[in-house]
N, C-alpha and C positions, 0 to 999 in steps of 0.2 A: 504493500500500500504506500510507503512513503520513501519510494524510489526514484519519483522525480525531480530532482535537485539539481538539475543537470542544465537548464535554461537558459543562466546565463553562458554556457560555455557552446553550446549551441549557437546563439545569436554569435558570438565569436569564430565559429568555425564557419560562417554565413560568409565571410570575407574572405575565404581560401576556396571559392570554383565549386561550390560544393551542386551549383545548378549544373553540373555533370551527370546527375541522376534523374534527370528529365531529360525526352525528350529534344526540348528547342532550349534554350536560354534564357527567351523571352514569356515563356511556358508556366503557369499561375500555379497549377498545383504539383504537388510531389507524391511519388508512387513509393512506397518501400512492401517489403512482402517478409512476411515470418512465415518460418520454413525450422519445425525439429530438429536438432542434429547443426544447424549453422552454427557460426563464430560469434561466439557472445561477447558484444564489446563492453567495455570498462570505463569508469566515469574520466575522460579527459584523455581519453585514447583519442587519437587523431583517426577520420574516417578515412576510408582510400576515395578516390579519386573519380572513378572510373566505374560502368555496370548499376545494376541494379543492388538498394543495401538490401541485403537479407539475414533476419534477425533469429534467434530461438524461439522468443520470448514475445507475447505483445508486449508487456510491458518493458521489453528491454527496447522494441521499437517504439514504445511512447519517449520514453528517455530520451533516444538518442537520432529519431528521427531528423535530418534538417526543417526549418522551417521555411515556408513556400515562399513564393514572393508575388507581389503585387495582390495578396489578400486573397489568394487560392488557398486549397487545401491540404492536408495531408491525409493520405488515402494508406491503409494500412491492409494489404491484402492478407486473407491470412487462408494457409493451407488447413484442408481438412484435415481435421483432430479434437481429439482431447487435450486442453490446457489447465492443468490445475493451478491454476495461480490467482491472485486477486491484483487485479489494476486500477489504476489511478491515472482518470483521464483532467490533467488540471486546470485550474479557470485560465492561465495560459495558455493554453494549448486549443485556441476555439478552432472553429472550422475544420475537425477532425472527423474522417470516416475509418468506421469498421467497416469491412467488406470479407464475409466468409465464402471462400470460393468451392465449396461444396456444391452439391445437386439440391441441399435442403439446408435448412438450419438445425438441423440435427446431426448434420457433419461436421461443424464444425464449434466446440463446446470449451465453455469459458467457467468452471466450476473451480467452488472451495464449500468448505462443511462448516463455518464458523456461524455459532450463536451465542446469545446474548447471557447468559448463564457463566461460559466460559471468556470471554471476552468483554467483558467490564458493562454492556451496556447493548441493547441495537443498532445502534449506527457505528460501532463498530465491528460488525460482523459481513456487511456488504461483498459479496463476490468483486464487484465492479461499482467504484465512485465515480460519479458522471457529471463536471464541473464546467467544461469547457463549452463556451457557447456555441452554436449551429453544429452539433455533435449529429451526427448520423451513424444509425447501425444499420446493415444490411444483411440479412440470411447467414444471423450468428445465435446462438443459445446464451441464454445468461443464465449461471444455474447455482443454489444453496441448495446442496444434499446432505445437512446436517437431520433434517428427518423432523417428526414431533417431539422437539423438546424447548420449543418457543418462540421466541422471536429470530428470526435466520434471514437477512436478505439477501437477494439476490444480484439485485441493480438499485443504486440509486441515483435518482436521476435529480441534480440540482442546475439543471444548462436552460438557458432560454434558447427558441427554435428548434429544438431536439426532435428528430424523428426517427422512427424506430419502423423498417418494413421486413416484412416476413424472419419478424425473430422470435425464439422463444423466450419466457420468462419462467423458472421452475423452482419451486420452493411449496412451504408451508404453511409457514404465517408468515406474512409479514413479506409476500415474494417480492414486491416491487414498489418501491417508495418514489414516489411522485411528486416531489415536493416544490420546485422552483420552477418559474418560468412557463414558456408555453409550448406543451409537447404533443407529439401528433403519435400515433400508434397505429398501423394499418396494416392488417393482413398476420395481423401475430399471436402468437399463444400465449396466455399468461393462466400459469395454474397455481392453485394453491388453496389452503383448508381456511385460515382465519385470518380476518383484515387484510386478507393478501394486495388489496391494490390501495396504499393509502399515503396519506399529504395534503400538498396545499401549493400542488400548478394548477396552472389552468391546462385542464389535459384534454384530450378527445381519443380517443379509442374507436377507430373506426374498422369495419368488416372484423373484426378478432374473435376468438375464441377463445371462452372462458371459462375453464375445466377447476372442476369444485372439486379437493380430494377429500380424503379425513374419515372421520366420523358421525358428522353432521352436525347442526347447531352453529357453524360460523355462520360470517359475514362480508360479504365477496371484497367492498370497500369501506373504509375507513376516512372519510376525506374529513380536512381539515380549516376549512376555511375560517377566518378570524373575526371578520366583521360583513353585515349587513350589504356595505359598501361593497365590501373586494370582489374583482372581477376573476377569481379563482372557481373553482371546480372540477367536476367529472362527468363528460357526456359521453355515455358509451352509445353508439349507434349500429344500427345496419350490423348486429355480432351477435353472435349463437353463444349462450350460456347451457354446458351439460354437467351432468354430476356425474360425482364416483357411484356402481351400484355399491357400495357401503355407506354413502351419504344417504341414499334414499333407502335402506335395508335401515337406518337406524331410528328414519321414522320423525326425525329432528329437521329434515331439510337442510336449505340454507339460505341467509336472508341477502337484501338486495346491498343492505348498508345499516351502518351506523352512526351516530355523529361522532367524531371523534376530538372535535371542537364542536362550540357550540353551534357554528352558522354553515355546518357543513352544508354543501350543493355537490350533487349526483343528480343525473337527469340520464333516464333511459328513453333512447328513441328505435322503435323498429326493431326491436332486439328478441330473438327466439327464448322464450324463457320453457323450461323441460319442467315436468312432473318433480316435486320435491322444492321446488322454491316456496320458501315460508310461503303461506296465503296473506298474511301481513304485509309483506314484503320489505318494510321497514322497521329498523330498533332504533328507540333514543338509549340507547345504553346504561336505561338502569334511574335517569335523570331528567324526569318531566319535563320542566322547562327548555329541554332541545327540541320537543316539541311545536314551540312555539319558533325557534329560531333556526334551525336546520330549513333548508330548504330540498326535497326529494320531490319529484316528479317524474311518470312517463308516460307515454303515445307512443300509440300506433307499434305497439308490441304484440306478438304473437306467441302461439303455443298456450299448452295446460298451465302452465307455471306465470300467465301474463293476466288471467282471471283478476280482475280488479273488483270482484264484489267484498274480499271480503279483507283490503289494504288497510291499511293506518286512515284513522279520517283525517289527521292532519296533511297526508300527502299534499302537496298545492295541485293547481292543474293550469294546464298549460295554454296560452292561444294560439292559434296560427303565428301570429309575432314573436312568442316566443320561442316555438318552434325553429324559424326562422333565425331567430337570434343566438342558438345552439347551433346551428351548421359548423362544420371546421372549419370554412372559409369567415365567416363571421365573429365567433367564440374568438378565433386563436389569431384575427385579423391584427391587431392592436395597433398603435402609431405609426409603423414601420409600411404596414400594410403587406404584412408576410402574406405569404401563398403556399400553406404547407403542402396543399391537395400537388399546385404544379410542381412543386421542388421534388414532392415523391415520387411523382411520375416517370421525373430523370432518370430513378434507381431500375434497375436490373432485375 
């Protein structure tokens, strides 16, 4: 986790030709590739020259990648595998792509077993810390196989513009922490038993898949939101939510969310909900008054599990406007006037 230190000696080696590793010279981003079995280089070792770098390690390629020029990116390809390590992607380091060059995201895996028990706390058991702004992952796994024994993350994601396509996210509680910024998630797996998707970005979750393991009884998310005001939340759209048959064998289901601050927002749109989602669908965790200040809504959801006879009365409901105002294009627009929909489209 706290391997990269190496920043300023990077920006210094920027002044020795290091645009030999790109194509053209004038050329905006940088390609390097991790690759098993390569030469793993050492803090203040001088790069060669010459070629494509190829690393062990992602995290020996975050280290010691060069940095692009003219505001491109760095592209970090990585060979299908098993990686047990944890990395640390820094608020230095923006504009950085994963790219798993498998046939799936199941070729190419980014795992550590650390939970909260043994490691002082949650947020430091994270597989992957995710800091660096306009961060892109492509057709990679993020995974905490630490098991049922508490809080275990998998990814956490603190970057604003962060997009996430066809990755997975695999843990138990706690798989995937969402917390900063505005992130887009399209086409991806995120599985997990209790509060697995939880924070305080403003996130969108589009076409995904949302596999419940455990025992039954969690809570798919956990969001965070602080005040009335803030423009934070959770829209999962247009995405299949299944369970474990041991979730539904236990007769407990699983519910849609909880507030895990008071003013928490989740909003489900179009979303397959399966047999075994609480018929509540929503918990204030034990403490009335979120009740009144959470905000949880959905439309235009389908399946046995989307029955709204028999939800929270506090649920809000929604209008066409608001509807409207939950799109990813809209939501995750903000001053910048991002485009996560066309940025992801770019991806592979």
């Amino acid at each position: 986790m706290l391997l990269c230190m190496v920043r300023p000696l990077v920006a210094a080696l920027l002044a020795t030709s290091v645009l030999g590793f790109v194509p053209n010279v004038h050329a905006a981003n940088v390609t390097v590739l991790v690759k098993p079995g390569a030469k793993m280089f050492q803090p203040g070792e001088k790069l060669p020259q010459h070629g494509m770098l190829v690393f062990p390690t992602i995290e020996n390629a975050l280290d010691h990648a060069p940095e692009p020029t003219n505001g491109g990116r760095v592209i970090i390809e990585i060979t299908p595998g098993v990686y047990h390590e944890r990395i640390w992607v820094a608020q230095n380091r923006p504009n950085l792509e994963l790219l798993g060059l498998g046939k799936s995201p199941a070729d190419t895996v980014i795992v550590a077993g650390h939970y909260a028990k043994e490691s002082g706390g949650t947020f430091f058991t994270e597989t992957a810390e995710i800091a660096g702004n306009g961060f892109i992952a492509d057709n990679v796994t993020f995974e905490n196989n630490a098991g049922p024994v508490g809080q275990a993350v998998a990814a956490s994601v603190l970057a604003d513009r962060a997009i996430f396509k066809h990755c997975r996210f695999l843990g138990y509680q706690d798989t995937l922490f969402a917390n900063y910024g505005r992130q887009y998630y399209v086409d991806d797996y995120i599985a997990g038993a209790v509060d697995f998707i939880f924070g305080n970005a403003t996130a969108v979750f589009d076409h995904d898949q949302i596999y419940v393991t455990g025992h039954g009884g969690g809570q798919i998310t956990a969001q965070s939101r602080l005040s009335a005001d803030s423009t934070t939340g959770y829209v999962i759209k247009d995405s299949k939510i299944t369970l474990a048959p041991s979730v539904i064998a236990s007769g407990r289901g699983a519910g849609l969310g909880r507030p895990w601050r008071y003013y928490a927002r989740v909003v489900y749109l179009n979303t397959y909900m399966p047999k075994g989602i609480m018929p509540q669908g929503f918990g204030d965790w034990g403490y009335k008054p979120n009740q009144k200040t959470a905000f949880y809504a959905e439309a235009g959801s389908t399946g046995p599990g989307a029955d709204m006879a028999g939800r929270v009365k506090w649920e809000r409901k929604l209008t066409k406007a608001d509807i409207e105002e939950f799109q990813p294009q809209n939501f995750l627009r903000g001053s910048d006037d991002w485009n996560p929909i066309a940025e992801a489209a770019k991806l592979p």
